[in-house]
N, CA, C and O atoms as a Tinker XYZ file with bonds, in Angstrom:
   312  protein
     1  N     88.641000  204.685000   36.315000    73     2
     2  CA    89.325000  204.370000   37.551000    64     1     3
     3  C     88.545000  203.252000   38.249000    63     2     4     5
     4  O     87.326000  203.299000   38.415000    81     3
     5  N     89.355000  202.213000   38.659000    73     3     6
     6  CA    88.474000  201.098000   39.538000    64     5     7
     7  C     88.427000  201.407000   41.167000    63     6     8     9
     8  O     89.214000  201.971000   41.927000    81     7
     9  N     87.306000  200.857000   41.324000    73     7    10
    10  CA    87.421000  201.418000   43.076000    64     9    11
    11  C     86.927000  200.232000   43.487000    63    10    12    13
    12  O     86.489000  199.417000   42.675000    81    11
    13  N     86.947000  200.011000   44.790000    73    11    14
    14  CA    85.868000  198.906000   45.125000    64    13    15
    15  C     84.874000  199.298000   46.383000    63    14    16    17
    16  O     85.044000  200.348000   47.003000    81    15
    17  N     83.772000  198.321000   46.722000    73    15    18
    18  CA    82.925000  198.899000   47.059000    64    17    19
    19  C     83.082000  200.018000   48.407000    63    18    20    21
    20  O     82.233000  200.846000   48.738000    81    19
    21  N     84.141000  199.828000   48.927000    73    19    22
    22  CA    85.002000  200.522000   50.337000    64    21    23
    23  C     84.828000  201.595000   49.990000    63    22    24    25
    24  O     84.022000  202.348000   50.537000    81    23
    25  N     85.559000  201.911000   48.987000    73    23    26
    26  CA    85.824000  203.521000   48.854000    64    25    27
    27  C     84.593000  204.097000   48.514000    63    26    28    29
    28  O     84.434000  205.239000   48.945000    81    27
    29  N     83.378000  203.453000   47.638000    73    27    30
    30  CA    82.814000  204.093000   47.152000    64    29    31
    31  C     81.814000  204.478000   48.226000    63    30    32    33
    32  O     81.100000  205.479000   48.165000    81    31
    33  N     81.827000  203.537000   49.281000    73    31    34
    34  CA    81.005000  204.245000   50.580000    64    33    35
    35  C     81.620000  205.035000   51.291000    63    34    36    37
    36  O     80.832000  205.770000   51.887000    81    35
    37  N     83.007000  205.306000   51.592000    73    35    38
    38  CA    83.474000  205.943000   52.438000    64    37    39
    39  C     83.437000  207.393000   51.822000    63    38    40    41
    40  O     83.617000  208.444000   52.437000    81    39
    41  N     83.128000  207.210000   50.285000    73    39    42
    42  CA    83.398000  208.504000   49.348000    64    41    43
    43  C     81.956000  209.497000   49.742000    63    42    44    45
    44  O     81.655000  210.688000   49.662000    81    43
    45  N     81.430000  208.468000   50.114000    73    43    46
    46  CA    80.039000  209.475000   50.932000    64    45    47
    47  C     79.954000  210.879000   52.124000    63    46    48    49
    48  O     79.159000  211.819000   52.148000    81    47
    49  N     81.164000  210.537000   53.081000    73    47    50
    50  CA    81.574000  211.009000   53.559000    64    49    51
    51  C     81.641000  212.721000   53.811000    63    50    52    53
    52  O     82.073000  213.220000   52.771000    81    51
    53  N     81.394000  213.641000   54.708000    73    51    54
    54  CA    81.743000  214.653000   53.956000    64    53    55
    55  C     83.244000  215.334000   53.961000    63    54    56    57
    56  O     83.623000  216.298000   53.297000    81    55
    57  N     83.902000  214.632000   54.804000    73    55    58
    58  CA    85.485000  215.180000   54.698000    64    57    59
    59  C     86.121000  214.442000   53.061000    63    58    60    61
    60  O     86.948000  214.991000   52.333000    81    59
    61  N     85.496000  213.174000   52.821000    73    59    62
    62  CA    85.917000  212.742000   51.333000    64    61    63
    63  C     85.364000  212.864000   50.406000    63    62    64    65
    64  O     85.875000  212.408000   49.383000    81    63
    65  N     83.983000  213.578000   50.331000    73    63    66
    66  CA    83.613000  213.701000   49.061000    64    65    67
    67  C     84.113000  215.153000   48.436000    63    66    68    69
    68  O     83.413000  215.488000   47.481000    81    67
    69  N     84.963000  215.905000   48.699000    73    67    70
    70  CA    85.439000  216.832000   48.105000    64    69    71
    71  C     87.276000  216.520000   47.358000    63    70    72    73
    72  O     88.010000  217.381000   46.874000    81    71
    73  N     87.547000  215.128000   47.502000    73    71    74
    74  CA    88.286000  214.745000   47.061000    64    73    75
    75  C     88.137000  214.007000   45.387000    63    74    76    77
    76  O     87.563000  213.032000   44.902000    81    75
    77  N     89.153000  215.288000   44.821000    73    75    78
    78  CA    88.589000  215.121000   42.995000    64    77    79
    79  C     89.214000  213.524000   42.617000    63    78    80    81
    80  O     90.117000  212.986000   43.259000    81    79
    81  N     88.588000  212.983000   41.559000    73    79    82
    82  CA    88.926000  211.870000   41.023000    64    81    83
    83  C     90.222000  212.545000   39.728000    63    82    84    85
    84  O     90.679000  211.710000   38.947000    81    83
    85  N     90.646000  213.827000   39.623000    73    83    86
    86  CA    91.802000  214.301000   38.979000    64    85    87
    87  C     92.831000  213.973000   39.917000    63    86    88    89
    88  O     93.720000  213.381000   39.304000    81    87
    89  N     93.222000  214.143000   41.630000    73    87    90
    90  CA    94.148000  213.814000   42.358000    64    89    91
    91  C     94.395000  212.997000   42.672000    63    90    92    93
    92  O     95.567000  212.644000   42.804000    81    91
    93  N     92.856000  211.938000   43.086000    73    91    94
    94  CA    93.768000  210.797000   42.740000    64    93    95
    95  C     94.484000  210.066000   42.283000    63    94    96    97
    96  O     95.326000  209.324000   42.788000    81    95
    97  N     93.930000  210.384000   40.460000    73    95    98
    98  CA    94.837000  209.866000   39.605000    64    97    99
    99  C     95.814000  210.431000   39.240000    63    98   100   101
   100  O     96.447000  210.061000   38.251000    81    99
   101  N     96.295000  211.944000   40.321000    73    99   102
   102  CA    97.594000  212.646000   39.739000    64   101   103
   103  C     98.812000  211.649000   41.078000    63   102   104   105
   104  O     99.988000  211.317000   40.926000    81   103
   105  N     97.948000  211.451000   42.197000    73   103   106
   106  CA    98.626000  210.437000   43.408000    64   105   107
   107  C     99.279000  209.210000   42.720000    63   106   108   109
   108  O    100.497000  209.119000   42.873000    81   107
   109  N     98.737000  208.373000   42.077000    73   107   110
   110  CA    98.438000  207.296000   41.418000    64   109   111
   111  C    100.046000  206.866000   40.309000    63   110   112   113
   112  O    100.957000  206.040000   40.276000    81   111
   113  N     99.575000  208.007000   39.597000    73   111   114
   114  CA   100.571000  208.390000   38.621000    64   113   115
   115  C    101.988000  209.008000   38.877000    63   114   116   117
   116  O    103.003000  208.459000   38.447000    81   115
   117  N    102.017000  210.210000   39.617000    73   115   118
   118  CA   103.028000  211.008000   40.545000    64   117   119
   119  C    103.095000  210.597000   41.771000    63   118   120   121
   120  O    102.149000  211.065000   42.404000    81   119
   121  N    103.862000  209.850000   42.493000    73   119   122
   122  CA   103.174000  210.421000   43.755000    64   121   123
   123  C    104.936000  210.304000   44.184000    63   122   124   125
   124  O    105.807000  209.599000   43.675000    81   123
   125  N    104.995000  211.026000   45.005000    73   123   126
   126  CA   106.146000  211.301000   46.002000    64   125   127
   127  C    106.840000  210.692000   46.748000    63   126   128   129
   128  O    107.966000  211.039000   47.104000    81   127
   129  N    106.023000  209.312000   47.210000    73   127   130
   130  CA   106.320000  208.310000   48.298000    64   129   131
   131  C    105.570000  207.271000   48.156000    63   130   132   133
   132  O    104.368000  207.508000   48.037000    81   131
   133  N    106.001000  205.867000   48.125000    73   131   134
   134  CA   105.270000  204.830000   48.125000    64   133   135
   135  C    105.237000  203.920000   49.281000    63   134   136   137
   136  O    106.008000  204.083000   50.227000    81   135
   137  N    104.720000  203.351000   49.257000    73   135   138
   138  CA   104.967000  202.417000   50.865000    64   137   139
   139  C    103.615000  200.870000   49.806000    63   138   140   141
   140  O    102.527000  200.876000   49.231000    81   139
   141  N    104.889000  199.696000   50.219000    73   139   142
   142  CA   103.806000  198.380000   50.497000    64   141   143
   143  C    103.596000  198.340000   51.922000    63   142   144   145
   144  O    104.420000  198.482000   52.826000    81   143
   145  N    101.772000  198.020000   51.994000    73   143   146
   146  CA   102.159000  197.195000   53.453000    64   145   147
   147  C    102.261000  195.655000   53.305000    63   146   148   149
   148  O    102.695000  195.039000   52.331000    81   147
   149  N    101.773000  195.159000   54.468000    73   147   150
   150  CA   101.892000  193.908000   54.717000    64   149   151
   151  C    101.044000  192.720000   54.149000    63   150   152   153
   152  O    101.244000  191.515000   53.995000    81   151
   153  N    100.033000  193.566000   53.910000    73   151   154
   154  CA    98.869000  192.490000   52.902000    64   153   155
   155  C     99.070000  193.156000   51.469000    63   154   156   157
   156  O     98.050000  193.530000   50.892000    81   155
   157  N    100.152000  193.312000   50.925000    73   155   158
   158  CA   100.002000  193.849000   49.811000    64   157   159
   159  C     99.840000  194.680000   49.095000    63   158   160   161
   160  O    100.477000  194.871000   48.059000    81   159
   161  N     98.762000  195.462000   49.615000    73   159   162
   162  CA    98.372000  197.046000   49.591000    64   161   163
   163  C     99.488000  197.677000   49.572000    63   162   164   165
   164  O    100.592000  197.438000   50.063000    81   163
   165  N     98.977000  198.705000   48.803000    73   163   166
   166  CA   100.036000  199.885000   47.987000    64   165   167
   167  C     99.753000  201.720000   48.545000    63   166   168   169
   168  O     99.000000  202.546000   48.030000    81   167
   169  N    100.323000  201.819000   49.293000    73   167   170
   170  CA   100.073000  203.697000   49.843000    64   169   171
   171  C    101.203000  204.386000   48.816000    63   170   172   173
   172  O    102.342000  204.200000   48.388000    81   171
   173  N    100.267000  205.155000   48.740000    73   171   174
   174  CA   100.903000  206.560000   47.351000    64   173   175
   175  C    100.698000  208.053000   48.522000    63   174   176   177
   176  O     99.848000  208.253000   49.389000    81   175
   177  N    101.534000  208.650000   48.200000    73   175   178
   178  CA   101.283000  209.878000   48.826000    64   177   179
   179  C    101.853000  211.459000   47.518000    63   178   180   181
   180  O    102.814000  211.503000   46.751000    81   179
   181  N    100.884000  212.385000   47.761000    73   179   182
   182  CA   101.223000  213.119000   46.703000    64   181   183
   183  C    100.642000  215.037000   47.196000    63   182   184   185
   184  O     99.721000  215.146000   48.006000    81   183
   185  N    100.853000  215.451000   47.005000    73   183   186
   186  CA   100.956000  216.749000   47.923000    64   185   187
   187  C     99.701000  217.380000   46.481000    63   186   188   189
   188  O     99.942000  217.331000   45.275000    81   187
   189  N     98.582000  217.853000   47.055000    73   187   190
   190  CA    97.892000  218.400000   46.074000    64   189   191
   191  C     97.625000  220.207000   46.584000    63   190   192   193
   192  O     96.978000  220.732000   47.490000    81   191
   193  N     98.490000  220.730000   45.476000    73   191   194
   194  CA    98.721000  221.977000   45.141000    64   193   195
   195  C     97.588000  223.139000   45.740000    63   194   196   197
   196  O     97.828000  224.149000   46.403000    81   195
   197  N     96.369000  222.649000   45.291000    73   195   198
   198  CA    94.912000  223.340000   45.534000    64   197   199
   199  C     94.697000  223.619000   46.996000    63   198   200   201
   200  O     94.149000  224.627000   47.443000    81   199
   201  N     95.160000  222.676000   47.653000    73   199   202
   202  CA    94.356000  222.135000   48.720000    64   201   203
   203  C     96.037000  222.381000   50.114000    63   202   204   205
   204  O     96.159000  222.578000   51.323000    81   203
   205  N     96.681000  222.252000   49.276000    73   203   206
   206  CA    97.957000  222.634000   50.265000    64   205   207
   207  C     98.226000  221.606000   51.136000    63   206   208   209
   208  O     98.934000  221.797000   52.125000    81   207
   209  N     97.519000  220.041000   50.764000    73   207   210
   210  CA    97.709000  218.968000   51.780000    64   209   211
   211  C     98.467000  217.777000   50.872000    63   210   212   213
   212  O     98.742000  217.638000   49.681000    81   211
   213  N     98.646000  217.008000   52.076000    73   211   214
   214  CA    98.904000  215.387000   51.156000    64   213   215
   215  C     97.763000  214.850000   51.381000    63   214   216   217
   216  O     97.009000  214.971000   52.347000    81   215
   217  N     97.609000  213.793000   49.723000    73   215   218
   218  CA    96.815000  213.161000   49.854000    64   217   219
   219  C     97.281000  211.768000   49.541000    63   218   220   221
   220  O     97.996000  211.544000   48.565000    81   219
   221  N     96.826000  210.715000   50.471000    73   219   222
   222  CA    97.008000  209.604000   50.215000    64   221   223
   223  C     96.265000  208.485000   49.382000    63   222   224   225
   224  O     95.082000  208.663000   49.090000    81   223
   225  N     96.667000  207.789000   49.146000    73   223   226
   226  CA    95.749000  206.645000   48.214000    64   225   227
   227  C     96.049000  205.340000   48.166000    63   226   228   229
   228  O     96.994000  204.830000   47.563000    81   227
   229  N     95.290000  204.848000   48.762000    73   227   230
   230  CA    95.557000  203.122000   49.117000    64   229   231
   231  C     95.114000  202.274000   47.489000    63   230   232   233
   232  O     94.015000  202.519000   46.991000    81   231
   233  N     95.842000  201.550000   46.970000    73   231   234
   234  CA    95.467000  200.743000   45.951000    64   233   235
   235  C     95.809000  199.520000   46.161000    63   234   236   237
   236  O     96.844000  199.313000   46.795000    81   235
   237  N     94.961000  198.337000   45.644000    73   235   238
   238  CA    94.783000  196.870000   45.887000    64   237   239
   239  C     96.293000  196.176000   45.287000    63   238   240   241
   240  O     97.011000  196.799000   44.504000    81   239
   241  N     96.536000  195.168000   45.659000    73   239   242
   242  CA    97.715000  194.628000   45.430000    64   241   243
   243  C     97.890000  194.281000   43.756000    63   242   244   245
   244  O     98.875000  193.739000   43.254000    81   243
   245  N     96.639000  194.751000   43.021000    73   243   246
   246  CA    97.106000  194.959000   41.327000    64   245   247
   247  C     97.737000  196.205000   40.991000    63   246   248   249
   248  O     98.364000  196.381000   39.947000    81   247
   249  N     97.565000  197.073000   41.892000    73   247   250
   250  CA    98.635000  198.366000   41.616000    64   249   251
   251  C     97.303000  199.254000   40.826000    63   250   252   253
   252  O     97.678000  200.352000   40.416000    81   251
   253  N     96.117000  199.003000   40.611000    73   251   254
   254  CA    94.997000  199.977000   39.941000    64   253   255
   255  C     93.815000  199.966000   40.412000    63   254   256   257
   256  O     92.927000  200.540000   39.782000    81   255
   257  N     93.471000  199.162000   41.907000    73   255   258
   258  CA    91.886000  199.329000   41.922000    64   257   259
   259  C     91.972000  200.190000   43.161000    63   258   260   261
   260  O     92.793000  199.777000   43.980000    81   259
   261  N     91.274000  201.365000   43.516000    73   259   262
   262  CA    91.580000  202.389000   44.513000    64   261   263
   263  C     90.509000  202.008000   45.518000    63   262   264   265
   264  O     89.320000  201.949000   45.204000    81   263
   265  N     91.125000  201.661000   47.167000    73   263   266
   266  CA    90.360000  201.341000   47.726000    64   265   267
   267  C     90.167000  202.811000   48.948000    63   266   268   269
   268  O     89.083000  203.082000   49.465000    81   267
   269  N     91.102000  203.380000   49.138000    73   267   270
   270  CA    90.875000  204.715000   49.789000    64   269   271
   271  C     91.567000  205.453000   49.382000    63   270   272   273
   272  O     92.366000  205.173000   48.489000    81   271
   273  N     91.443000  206.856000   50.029000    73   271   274
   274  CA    91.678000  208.129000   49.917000    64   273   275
   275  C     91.096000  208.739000   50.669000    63   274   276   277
   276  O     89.962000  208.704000   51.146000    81   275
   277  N     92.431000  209.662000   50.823000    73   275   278
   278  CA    92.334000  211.082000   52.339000    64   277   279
   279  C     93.106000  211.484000   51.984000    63   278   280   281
   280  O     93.999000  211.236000   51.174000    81   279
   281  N     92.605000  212.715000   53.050000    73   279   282
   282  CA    93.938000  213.446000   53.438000    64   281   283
   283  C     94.546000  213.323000   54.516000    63   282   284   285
   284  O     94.118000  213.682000   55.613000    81   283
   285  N     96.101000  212.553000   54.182000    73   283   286
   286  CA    97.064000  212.460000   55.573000    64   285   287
   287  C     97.515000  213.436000   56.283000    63   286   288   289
   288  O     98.580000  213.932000   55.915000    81   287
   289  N     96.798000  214.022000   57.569000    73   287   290
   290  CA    97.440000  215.081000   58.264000    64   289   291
   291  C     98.510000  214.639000   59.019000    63   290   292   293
   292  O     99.012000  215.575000   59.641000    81   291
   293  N     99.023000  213.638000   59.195000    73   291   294
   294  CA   100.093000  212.666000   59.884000    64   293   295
   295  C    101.351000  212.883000   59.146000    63   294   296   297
   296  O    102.410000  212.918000   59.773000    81   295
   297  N    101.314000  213.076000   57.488000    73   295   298
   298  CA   102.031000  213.043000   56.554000    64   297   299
   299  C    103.074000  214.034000   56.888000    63   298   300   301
   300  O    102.683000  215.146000   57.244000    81   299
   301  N    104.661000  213.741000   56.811000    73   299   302
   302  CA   105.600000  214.649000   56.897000    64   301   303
   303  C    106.361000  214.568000   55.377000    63   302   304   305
   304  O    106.776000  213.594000   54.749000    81   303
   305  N    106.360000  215.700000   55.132000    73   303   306
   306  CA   107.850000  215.627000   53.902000    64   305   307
   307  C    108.657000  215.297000   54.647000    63   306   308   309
   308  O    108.692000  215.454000   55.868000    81   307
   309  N    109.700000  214.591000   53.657000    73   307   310
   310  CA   111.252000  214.508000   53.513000    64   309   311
   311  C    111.920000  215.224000   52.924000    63   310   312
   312  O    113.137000  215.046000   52.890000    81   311
């Protein structure tokens, strides 16, 4: 998985370091909802089972280098 240096500091974190590198790439792959924004960037959203939340995942405008991840408590189903 590519990340860049963003995530890998924010992954320090302790609300994000319990976020598996399996969900992201189940976000990545599955995810439920997509959104471009405005610079390109790519939001994935994907509901992880374990954890009973959504999790989001920002990826770079190649569609594979992961620059964040959380969990969206903002996040509503449709």
């Amino acid at each position: 998985m590519k990340t860049t240096q963003y995530f890998e500091y924010t992954r320090t974190r302790p609300d994000r370091a319990r976020i598996k590198d399996d969900w992201i790439k189940l976000v990545i792959e599955q995810p439920e909802k997509v959104e471009m924004q405005s610079d390109g960037r790519i939001r994935k959203w994907a509901k992880i089972s374990e954890v009973g939340k959504f999790l989001r995942v920002i990826l770079l405008e190649d569609g594979q280098t992961v620059h964040n991840a959380f969990f969206d408590r903002s996040y509503k189903e449709e």
